[in-house]
RORO-90873 format. One record per residue (C-alpha): x, y, z; residue number from 1; residue in one letter. Coordinates in nm, 3 decimals. Layout:
<sites>
{site {X,Y,Z},NUM,"a"}
...
</sites>
This chain:
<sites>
{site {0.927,1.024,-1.795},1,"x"}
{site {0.802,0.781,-1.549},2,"x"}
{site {0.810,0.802,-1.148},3,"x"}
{site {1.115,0.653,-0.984},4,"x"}
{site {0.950,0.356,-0.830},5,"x"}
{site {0.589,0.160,-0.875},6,"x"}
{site {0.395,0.449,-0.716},7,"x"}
{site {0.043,0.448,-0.623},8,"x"}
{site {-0.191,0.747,-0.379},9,"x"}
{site {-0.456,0.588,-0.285},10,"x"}
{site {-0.738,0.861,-0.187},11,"x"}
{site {-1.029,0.949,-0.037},12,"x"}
{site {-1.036,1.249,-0.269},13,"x"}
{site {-0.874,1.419,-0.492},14,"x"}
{site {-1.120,1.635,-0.599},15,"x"}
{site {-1.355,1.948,-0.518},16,"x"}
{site {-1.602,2.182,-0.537},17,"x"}
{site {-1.674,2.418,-0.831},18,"x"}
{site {-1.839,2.693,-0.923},19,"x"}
{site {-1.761,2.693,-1.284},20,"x"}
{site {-1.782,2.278,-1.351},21,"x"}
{site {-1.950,1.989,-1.153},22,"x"}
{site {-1.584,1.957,-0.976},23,"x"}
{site {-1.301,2.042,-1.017},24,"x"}
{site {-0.932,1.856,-0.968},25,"x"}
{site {-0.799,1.874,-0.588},26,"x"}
{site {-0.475,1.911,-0.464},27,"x"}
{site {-0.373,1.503,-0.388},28,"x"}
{site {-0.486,1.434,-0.794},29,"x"}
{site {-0.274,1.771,-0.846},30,"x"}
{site {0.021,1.569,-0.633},31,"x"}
{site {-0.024,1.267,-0.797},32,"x"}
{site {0.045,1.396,-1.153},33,"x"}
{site {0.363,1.642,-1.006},34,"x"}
{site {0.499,1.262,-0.899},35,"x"}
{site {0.530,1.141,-1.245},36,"x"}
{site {0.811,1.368,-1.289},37,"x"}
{site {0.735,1.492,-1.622},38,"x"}
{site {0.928,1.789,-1.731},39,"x"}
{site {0.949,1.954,-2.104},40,"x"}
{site {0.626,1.841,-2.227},41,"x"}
{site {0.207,1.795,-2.054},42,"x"}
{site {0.176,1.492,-1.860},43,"x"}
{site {-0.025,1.254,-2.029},44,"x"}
{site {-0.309,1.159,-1.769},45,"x"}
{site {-0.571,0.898,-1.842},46,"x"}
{site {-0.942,0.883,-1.650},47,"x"}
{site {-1.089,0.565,-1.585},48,"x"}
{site {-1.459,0.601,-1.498},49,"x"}
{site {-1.516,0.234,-1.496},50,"x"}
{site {-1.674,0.204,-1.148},51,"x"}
{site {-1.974,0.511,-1.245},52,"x"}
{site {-2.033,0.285,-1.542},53,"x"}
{site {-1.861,0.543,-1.749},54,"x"}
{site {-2.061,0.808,-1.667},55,"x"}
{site {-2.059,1.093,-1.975},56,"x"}
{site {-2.081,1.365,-1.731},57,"x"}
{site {-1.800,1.292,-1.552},58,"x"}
{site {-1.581,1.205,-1.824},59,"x"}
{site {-1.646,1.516,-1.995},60,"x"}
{site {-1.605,1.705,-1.686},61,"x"}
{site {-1.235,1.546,-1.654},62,"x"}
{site {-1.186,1.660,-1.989},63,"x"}
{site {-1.293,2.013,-1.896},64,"x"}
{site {-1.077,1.981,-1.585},65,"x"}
{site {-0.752,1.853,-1.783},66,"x"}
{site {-0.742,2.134,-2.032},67,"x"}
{site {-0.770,2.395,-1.689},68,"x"}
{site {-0.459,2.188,-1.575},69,"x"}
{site {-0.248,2.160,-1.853},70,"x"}
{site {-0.273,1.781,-1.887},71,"x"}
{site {-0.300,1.573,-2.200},72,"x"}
{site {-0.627,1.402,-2.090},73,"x"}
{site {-0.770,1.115,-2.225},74,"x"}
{site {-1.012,0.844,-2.125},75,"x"}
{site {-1.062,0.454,-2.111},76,"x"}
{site {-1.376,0.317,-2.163},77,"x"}
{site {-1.476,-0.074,-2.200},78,"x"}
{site {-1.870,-0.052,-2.293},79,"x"}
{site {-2.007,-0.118,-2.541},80,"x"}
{site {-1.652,-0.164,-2.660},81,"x"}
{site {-1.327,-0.050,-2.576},82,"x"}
{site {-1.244,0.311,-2.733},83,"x"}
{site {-0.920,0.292,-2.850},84,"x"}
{site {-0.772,-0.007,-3.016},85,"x"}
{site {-0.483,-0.084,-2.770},86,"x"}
{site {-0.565,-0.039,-2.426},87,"x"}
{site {-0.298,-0.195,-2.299},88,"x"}
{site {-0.052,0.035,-2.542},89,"x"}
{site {-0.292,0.353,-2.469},90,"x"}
{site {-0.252,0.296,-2.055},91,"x"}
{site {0.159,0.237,-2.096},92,"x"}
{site {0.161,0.553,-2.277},93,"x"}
{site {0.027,0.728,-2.014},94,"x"}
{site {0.226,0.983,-1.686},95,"x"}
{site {-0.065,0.937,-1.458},96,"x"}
{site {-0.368,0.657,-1.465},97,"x"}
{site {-0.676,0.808,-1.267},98,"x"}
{site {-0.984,0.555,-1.094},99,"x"}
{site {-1.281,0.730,-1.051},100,"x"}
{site {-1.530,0.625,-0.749},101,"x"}
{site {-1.857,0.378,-0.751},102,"x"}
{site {-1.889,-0.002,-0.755},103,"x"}
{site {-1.548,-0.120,-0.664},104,"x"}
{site {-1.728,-0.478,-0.722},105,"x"}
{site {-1.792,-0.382,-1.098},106,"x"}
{site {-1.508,-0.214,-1.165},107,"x"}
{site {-1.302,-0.540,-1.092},108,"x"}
{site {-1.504,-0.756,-1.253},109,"x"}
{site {-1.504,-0.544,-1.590},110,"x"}
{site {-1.135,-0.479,-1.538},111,"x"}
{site {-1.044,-0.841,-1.528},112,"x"}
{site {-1.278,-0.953,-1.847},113,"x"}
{site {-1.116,-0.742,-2.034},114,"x"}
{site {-0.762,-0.820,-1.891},115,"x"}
{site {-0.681,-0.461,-1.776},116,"x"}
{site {-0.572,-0.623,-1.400},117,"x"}
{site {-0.268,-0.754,-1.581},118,"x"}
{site {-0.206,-0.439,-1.771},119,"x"}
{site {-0.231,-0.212,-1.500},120,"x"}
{site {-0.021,-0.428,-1.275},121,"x"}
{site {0.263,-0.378,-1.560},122,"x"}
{site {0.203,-0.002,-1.570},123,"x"}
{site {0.282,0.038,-1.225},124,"x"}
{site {0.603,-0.212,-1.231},125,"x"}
{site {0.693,0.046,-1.578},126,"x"}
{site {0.627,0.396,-1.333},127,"x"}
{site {0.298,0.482,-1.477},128,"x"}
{site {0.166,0.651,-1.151},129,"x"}
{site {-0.153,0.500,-1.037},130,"x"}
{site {-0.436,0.737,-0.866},131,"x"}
{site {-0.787,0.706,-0.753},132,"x"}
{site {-1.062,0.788,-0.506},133,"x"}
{site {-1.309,0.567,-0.330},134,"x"}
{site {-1.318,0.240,-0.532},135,"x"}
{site {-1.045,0.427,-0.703},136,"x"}
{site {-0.842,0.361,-0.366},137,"x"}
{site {-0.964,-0.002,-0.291},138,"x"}
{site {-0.893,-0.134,-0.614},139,"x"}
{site {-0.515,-0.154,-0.559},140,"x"}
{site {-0.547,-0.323,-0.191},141,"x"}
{site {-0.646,-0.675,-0.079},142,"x"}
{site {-0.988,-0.566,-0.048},143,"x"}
{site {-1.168,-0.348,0.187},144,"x"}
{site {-1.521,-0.206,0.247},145,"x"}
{site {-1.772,-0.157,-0.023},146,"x"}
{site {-2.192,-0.062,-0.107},147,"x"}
{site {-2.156,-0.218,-0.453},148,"x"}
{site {-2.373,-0.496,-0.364},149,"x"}
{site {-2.639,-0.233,-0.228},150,"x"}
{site {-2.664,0.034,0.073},151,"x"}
{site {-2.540,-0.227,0.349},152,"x"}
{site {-2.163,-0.205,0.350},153,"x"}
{site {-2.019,-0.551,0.294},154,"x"}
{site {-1.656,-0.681,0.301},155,"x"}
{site {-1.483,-0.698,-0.069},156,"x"}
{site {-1.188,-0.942,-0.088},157,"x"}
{site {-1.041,-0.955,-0.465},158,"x"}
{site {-0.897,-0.626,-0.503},159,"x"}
{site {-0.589,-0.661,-0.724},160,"x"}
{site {-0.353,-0.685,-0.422},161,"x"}
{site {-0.053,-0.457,-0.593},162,"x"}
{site {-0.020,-0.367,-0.228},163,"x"}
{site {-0.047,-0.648,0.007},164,"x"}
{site {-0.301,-0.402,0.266},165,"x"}
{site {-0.652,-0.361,0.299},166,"x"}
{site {-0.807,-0.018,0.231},167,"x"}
{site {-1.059,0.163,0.442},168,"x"}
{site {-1.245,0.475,0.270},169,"x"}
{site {-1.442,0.792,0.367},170,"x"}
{site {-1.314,0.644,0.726},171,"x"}
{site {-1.502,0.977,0.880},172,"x"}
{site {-1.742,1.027,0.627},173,"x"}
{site {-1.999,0.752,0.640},174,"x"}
{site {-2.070,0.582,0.996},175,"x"}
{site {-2.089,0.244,0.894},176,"x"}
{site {-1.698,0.245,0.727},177,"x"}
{site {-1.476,0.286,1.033},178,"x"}
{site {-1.625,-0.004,1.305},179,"x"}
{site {-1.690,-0.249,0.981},180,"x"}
{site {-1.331,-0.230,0.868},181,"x"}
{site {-1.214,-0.271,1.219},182,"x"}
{site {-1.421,-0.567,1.275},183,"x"}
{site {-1.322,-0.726,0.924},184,"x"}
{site {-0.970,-0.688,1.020},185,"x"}
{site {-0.961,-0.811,1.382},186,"x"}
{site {-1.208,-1.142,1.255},187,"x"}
{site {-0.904,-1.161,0.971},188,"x"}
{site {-1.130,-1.155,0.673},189,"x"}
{site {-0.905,-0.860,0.558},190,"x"}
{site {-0.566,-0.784,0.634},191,"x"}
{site {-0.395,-0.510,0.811},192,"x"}
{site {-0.393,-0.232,0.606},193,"x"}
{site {-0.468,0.164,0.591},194,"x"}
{site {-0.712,0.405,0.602},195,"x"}
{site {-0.814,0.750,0.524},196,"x"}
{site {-1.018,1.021,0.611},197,"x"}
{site {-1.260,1.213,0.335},198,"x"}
{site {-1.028,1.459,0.200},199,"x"}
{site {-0.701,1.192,0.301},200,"x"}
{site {-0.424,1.005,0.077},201,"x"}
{site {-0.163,0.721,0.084},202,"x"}
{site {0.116,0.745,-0.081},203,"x"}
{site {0.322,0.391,-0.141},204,"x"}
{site {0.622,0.333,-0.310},205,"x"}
{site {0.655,-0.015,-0.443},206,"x"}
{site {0.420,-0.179,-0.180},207,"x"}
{site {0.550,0.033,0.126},208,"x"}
{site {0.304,0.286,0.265},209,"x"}
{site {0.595,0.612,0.293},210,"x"}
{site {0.329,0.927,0.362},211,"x"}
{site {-0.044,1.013,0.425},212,"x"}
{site {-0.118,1.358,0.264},213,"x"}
{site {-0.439,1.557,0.334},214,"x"}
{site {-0.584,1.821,0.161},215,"x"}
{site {-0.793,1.919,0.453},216,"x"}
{site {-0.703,2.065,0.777},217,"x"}
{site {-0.836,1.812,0.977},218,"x"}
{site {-0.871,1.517,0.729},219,"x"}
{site {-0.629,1.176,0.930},220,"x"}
{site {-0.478,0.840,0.795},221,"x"}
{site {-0.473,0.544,1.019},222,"x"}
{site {-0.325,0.215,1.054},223,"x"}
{site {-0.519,-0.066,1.144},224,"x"}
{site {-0.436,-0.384,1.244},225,"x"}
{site {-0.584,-0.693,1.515},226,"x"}
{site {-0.446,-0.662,1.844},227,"x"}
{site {-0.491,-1.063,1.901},228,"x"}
{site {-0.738,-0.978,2.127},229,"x"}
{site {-1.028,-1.011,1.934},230,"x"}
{site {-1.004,-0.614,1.811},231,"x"}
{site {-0.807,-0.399,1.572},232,"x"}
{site {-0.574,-0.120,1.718},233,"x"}
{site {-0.631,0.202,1.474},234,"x"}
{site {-0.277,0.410,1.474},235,"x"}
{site {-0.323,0.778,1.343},236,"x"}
{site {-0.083,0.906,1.115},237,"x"}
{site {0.184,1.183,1.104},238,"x"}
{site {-0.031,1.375,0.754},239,"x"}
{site {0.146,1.626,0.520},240,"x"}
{site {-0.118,1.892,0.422},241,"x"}
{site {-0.130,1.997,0.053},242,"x"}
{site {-0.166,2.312,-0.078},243,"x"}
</sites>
């Protein structure tokens, strides 16, 4: 089963809390796997913890996680080399594809060496849902705003561009985030494009942006584009809260 059309949520979350594992899976990643469609049989999701340079922890953790959800989970690594044979086959197979957070910067770079930018563009044309949080989110945009070149944020240009936007994360959550990607957008380094809240989601359909989710009271989505002025406008948008 695949989703109707190239679908991608592109969060600031997706995860939370736990007292029984370092996190556990929140209700957008929950979302993201019910819009696979898959009925009779698990969904097959795959983790991709590229960007934490493939942090054990958190790959066993999704593991942990996946059997709690009833998921077929598996994993993608690239270093030292690749874990299964095919990744391009092993990705195709998959429901749901799932970007973990970090260096957005080294996540793209490794991506592209080993040819995965390609693949995962023809996973989403084939309805493999993509999902991810953080550099997880970016990825699939123009660019955005990043601290994988160290702890000064710093404008990121060579996303993928499956959807023709820019991407602003943890827009609430760290200080710096919101008035950089304003200013990146209204100087036209980066185009128009969305942004969300900790705890926020996009969900686009082919490269339209058709809901923000939340799976916080409180948590917003915004649209931000340059007035001409010299500034960006930010536009809140109508959010669906999760359960």
């Amino acid at each position: 089963m695949v989703a109707d059309s190239p679908t991608i949520l592109a969060t600031s979350g997706g995860f939370a809390p736990s007292d029984r594992l370092a996190w556990e899976v929140g209700p957008l990643t929950r979302y993201a796997v019910e819009l696979a469609g898959v009925t009779g049989r698990a969904p097959r999701v795959c983790f991709l913890a590229t960007a934490s340079a493939e942090d054990p922890r958190l790959i066993s953790t999704f593991y942990d996680n996946a059997w709690r959800q009833g998921w077929v989970g598996s994993h993608l690594a690239l270093t030292p080399i690749p874990n299964v044979a095919d990744p391009r086959a092993h990705l195709l197979g998959q429901d749901v594809i799932w970007v973990w957070g970090g260096s957005v910067a080294g996540l793209l770079a490794l991506w592209r060496l080993h040819g995965l930018d390609t693949v995962l563009r023809d996973a989403w044309q084939a309805g493999v849902v993509l999902t991810g949080v953080s550099a997880g989110s970016i990825c699939w945009h123009v660019g955005g705003t990043t601290d994988s070149f160290g702890p000064r944020l710093r404008p990121i240009t060579d996303g993928l561009a499956l959807l023709p936007w820019s991407n602003g994360v943890h827009h609430d959550g760290e200080p710096e985030r919101r008035p950089l990607f304003r200013r990146l957008i209204a100087d036209g380094t980066l185009p128009a494009g969305y942004a969300t809240d900790d705890g926020a989601g996009l969900l686009y359909r082919g490269t339209s942006m058709v809901e923000a989710l939340v799976e916080r009271p409180g948590a917003g989505a915004f649209h931000v584009a340059a007035d001409g002025s010299g500034d960006a406008t930010e536009t809140p948008l109508p959010v669906r809260l999760l359960r």
